[in-house]
matplotlib code that plots the C-alpha trace (Angstrom):
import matplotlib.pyplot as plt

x = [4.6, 1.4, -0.6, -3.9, -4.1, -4.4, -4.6, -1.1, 0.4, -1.4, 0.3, 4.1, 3.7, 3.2, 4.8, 7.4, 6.6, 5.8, 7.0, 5.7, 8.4, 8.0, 6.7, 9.5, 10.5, 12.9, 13.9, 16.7, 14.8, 12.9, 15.9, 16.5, 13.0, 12.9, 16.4, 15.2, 11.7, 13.6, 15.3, 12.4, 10.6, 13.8, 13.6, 9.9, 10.8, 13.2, 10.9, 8.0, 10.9, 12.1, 9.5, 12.7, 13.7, 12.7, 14.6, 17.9, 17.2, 16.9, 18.0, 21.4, 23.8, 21.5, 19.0, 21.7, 21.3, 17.5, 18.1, 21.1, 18.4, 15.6, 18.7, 21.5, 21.5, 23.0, 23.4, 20.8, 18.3, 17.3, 16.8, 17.6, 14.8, 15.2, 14.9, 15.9, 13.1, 10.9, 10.0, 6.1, 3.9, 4.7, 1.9, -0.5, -2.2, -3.2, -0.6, -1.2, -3.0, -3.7, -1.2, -3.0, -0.4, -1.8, -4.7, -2.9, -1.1, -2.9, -3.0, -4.5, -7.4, -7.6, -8.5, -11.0, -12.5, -12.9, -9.0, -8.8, -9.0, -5.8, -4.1, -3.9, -3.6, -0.9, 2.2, 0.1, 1.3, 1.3, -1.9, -2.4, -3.7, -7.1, -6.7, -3.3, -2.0, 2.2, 1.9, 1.0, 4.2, 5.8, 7.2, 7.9, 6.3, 6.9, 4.0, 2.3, -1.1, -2.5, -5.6, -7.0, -10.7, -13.2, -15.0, -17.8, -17.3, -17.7, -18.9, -15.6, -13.2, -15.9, -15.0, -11.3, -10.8, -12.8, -10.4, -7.4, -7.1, -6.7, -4.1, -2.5, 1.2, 1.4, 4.3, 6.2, 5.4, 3.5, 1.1, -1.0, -3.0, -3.9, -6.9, -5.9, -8.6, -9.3, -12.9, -15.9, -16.3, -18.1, -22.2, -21.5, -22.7, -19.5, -20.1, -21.9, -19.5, -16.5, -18.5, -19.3, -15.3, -14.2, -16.3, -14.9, -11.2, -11.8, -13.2, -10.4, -7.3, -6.8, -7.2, -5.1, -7.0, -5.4, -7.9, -8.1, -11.3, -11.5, -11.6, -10.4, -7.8, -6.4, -5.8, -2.4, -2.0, -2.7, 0.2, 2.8, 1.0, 1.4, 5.3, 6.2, 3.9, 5.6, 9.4, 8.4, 6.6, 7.4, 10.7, 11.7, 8.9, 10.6, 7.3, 4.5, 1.3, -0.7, -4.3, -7.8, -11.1, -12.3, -10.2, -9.5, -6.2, -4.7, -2.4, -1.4, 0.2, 1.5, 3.7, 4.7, 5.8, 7.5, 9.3, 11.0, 12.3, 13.6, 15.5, 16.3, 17.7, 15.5, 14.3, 16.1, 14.0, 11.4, 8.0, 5.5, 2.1, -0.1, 2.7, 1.2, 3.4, 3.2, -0.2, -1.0, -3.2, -7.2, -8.5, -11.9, -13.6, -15.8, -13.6, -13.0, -8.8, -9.3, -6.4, -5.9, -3.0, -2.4, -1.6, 0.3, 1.4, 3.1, 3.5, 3.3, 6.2, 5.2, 3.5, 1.5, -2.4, -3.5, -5.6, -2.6, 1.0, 4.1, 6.9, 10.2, 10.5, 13.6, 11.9, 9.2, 12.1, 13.1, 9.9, 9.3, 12.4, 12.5, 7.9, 9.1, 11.1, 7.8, 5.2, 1.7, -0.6, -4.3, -3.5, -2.0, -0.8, 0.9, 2.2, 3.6, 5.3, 6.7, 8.5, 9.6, 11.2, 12.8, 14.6, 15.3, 13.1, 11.0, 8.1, 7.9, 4.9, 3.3, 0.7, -0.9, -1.9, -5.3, -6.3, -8.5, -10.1, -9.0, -10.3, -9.1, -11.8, -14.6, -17.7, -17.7, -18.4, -14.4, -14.0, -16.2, -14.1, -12.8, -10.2, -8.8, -8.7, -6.7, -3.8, -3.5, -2.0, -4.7, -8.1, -10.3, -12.9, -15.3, -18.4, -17.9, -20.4, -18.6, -15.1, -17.0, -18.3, -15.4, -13.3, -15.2, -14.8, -11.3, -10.3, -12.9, -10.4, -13.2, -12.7, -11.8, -9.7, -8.2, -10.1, -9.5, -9.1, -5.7, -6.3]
y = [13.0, 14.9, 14.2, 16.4, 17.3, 13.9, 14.5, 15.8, 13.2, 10.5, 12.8, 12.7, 8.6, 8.7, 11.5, 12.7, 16.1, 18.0, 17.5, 18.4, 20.0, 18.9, 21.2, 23.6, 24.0, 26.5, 29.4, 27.4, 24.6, 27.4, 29.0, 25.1, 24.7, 27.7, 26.9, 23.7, 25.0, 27.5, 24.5, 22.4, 25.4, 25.4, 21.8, 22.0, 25.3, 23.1, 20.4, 22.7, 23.9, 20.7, 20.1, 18.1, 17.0, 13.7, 12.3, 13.9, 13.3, 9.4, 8.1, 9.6, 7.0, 4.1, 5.1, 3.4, 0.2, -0.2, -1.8, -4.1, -5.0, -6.4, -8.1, -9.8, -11.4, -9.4, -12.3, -11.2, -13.5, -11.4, -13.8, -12.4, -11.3, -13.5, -10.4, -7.3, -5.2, -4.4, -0.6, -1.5, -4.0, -7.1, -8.9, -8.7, -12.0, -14.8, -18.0, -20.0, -23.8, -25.1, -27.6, -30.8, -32.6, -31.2, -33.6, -36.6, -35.5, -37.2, -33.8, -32.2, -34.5, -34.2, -30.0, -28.4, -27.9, -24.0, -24.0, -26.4, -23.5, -21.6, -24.4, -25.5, -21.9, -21.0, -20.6, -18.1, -14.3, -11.4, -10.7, -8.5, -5.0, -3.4, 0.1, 1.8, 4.9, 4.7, 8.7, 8.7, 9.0, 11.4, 14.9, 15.0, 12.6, 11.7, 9.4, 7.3, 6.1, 2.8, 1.9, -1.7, -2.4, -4.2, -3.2, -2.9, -0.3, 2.9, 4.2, 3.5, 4.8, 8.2, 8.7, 8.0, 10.6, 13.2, 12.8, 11.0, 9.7, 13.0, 14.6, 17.5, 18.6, 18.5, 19.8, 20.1, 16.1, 15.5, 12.5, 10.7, 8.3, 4.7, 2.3, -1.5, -3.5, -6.8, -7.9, -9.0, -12.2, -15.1, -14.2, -10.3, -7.9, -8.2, -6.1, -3.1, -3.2, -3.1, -0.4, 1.4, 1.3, 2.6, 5.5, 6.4, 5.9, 8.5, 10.9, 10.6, 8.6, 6.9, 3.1, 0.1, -2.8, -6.3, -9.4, -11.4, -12.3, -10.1, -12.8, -12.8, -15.4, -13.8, -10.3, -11.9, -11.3, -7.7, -7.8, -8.7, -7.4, -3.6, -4.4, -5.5, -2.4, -0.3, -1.4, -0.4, 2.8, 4.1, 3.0, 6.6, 7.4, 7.5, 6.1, 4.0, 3.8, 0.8, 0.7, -0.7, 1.7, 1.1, 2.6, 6.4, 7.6, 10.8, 12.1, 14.7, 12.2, 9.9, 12.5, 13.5, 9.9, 10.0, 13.1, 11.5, 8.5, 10.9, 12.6, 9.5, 7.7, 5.0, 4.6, 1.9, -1.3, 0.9, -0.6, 0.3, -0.6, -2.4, -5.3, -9.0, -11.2, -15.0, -16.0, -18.9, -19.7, -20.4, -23.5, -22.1, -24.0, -20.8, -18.2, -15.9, -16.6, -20.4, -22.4, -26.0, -28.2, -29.3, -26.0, -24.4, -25.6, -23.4, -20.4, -17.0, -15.0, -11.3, -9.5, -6.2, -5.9, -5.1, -2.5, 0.3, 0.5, 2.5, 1.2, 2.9, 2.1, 0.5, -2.0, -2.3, -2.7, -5.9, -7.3, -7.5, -9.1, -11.5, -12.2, -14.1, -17.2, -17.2, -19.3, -17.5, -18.2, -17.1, -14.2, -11.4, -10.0, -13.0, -13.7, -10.3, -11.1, -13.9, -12.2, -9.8, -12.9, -14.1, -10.5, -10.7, -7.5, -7.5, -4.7, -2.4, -1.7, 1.8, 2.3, 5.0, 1.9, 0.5, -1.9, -3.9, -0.7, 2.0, -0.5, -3.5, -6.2, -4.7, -2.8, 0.9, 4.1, 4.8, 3.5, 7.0, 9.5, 12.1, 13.4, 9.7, 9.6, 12.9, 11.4, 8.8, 7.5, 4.6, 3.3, 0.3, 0.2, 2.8, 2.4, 5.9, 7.7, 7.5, 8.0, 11.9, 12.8, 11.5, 13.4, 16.8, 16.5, 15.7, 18.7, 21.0, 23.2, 23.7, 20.2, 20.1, 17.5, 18.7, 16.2, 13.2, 10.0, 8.0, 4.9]
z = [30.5, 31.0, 28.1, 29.0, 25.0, 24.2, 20.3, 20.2, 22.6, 20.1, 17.1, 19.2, 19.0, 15.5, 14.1, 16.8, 15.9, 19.0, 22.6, 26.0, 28.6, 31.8, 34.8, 35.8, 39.5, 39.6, 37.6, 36.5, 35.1, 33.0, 31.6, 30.6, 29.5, 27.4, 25.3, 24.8, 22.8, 21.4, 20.0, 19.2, 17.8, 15.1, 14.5, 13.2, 11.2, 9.4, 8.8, 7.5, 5.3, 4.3, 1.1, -0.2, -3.4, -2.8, -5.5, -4.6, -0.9, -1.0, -3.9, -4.8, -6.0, -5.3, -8.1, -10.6, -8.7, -10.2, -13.5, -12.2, -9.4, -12.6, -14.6, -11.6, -8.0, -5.3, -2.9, -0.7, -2.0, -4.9, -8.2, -11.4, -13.8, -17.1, -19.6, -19.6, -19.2, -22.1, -22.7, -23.2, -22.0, -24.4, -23.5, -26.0, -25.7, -23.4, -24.4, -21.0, -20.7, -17.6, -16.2, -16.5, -15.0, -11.7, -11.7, -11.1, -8.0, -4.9, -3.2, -5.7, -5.7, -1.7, -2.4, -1.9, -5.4, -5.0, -5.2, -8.3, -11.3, -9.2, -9.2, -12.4, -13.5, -10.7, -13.1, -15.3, -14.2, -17.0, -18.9, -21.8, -20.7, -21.5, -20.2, -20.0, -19.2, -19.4, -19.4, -15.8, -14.4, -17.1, -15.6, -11.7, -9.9, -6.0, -4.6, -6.9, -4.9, -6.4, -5.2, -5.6, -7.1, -8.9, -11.8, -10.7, -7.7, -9.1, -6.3, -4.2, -7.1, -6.9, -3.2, -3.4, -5.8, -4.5, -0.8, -0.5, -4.1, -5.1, -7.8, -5.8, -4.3, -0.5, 0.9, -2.0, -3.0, -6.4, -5.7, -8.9, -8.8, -10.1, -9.9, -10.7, -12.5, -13.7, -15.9, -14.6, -12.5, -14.0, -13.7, -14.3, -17.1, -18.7, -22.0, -20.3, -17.1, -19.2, -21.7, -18.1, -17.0, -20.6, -20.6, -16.8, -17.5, -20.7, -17.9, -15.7, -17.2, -14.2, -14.8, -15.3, -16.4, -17.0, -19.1, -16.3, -14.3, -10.7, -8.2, -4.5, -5.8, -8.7, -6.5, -6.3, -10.1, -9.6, -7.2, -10.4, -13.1, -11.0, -10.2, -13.6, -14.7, -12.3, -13.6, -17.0, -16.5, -13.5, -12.0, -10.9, -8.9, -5.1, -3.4, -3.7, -0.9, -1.7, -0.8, -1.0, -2.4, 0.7, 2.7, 5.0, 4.5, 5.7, 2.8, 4.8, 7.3, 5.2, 3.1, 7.3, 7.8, 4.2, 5.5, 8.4, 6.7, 3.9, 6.7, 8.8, 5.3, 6.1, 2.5, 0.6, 2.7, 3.3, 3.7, 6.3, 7.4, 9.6, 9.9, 11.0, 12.5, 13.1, 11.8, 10.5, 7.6, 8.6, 7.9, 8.9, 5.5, 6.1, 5.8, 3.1, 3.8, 4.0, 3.2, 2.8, 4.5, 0.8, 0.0, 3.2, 6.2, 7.5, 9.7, 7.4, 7.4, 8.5, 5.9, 5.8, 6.2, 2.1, 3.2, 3.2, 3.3, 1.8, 0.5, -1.6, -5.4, -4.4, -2.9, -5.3, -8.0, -5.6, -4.9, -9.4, -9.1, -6.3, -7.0, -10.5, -8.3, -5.8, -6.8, -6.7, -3.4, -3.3, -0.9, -2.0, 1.2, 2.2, -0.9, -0.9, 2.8, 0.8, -1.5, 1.5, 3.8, 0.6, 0.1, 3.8, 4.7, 7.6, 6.8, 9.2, 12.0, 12.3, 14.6, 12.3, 9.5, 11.1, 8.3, 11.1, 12.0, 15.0, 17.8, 16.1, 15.1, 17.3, 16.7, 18.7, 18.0, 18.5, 15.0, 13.4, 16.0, 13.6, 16.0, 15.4, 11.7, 12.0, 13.8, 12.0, 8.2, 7.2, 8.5, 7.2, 6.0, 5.0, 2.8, 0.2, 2.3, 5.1, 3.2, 1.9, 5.3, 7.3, 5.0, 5.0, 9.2, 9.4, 6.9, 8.9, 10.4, 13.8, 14.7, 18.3, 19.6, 22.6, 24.3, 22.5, 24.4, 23.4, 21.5]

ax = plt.figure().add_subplot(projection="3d")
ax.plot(x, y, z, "-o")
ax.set_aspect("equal")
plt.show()
């Protein structure tokens, strides 16, 4: 296929939206070639005319499966949820001790001590909640973007919502917006930080804060804290995207990609992103994503790079369920891919999610090519600088990427 407009044949991988005709050779091959764009000219009518009922679309019938998903097993793998679920967050105070009895185990003694407080903590998952906003997904709501943060990062939460964190309708989808928040590490300006974050969520209503501390190891908490959240507040919300505050993402694509699967009925096991598959945990003492024998040795199961993916409340629904029989593990991603191989869902891999950057793991100007961020869904990772000015060229209606070099 002659791809001399290279943007669109990067926007036919991803989105399947256009497609080039070959060369005719005779006038019979154009009579052929001109029915068939006739066609194709009617197929993406339809689509620009889709702007679906997302909830009638997808969900039909299936939608009464939700609550029998929180309370019973289906046999796929899915344990049961020991209450019903509440109609508030019932956690209003801290009632968990650390489990002593962990520091007689030989292994335990063999750890590294940086993994000692997670540990003896590990069986500790729902935390009372500081900021709330239950109210967020009253009315008709399709996408509900969480983004993950710290406290601390104002600055990252400021350039979200100014771009792709930002409370509009695209193409007939309703999109709202979360940030998910825990309190200030150990060594912080706790009472002015958490004065600082008060004062912003009564500007924009936006946060959900849990009282525990914001470490890399307790991002898994965010991870059940959200899905329990989520099956209270929010369970009829059709889709979820996940991200980082660091992070590009192309809301314009992503409600594209949400558009097929709608149409494909590929939503009830949908999750998508930047899908990882047979990796095995660093033990790099080094590393940020070190991992002790003691604590896994193992291959991981596939899981999806944190930095953005999509996923079906259907499957968030089964992931609340299915999280509460999977004891935590410092990573959140994996932990998540955990929960996913117990359910028996593989997540799947889009191209478009480049949570290791557009040229993956290496430093090139490729990575800050506009014409790339357009094509595709998710990029990592942007300082908020970048995130405005990468934004404000990607919307700039002049940007010309006819000659755009596939990735």
């Amino acid at each position: 296929m002659d791809c001399s407009l290279r943007s669109m044949c990067v926007m036919e991988f991803f989105f399947r939206k256009k497609k080039n005709l070959r060369t005719a050779v005779s006038l019979t091959l154009v009579f052929a070639t001109l029915l068939m764009l006739q066609k194709l000219i009617t197929v993406d009518t339809n689509f620009k005319d889709i702007k679906v009922d997302v909830k009638r679309k997808w969900c039909g019938p299936t939608c009464k499966s939700i609550k029998a998903i929180e309370n019973s097993s289906n046999g796929n793998g899915l344990a049961p949820v020991g209450q019903p679920m509440p109609r508030k967050w019932d956690v209003d105070q801290i009632q968990c001790r650390e489990n002593s009895t962990m520091k007689t185990q030989a292994w335990f003694r063999r750890l590294s001590p940086k993994f000692h407080e997670f540990v003896l903590h590990r069986h500790c998952r729902y935390y009372p909640m500081l900021l709330n906003h239950p109210e967020k997904c009253s009315g008709d709501v399709d996408v509900l973007v969480v983004v993950k943060s710290v406290i601390e990062e104002h600055d990252r939460r400021e350039a979200v919502r100014q771009t792709w964190g930002k409370e509009q309708e695209i193409q007939g989808l309703k999109i709202k917006t979360l940030f998910l928040l825990g309190t200030p590490a150990t060594g912080k300006d706790a009472r002015n930080l958490q004065a600082l974050v008060q004062y912003e969520d009564r500007a924009y209503g936006d946060i959900l804060q849990w009282d525990f501390m914001d470490t890399f190891f307790n991002l898994t908490l965010k991870e059940v804290n959200f899905l329990r959240w989520f099956n209270i507040y929010c369970s009829g919300v059709p889709f979820i995207f996940k991200g980082d505050d660091d992070v590009f993402v192309h809301t314009k694509n992503l409600v594209e990609l949400i558009g097929f699967r709608v149409e494909e009925n590929r939503v009830e096991n949908l999750i998508v992103g930047d899908t990882i598959f047979e990796a095995k945990p660093i033990r790099n003492r080094q590393s940020k994503y070190f991992i002790p024998k003691e604590l896994y040795d193992k291959r991981y199961p596939p899981y999806l790079g944190g930095g953005g993916f999509l996923m079906s409340s259907l499957v968030a629904s089964k992931l609340f369920a299915v999280s509460e029989s999977v004891e935590l593990y410092p990573i959140d991603d994996v932990f998540l891919g955990m929960c996913l191989l117990k359910l028996k869902i593989v997540p799947e891999l889009h191209l478009a999610f480049r949570t290791f950057g557009i040229i993956k793991r290496k430093v090139t100007r490729l990575n800050r090519e506009p014409c790339f961020f357009r094509s595709l869904i998710v990029v990592h990772k942007l300082v908020p600088q970048e995130l405005l000015q990468m934004w404000r060229l990607v919307q700039n209606e002049d940007l010309n990427c006819a000659r755009q070099v596939v990735i």
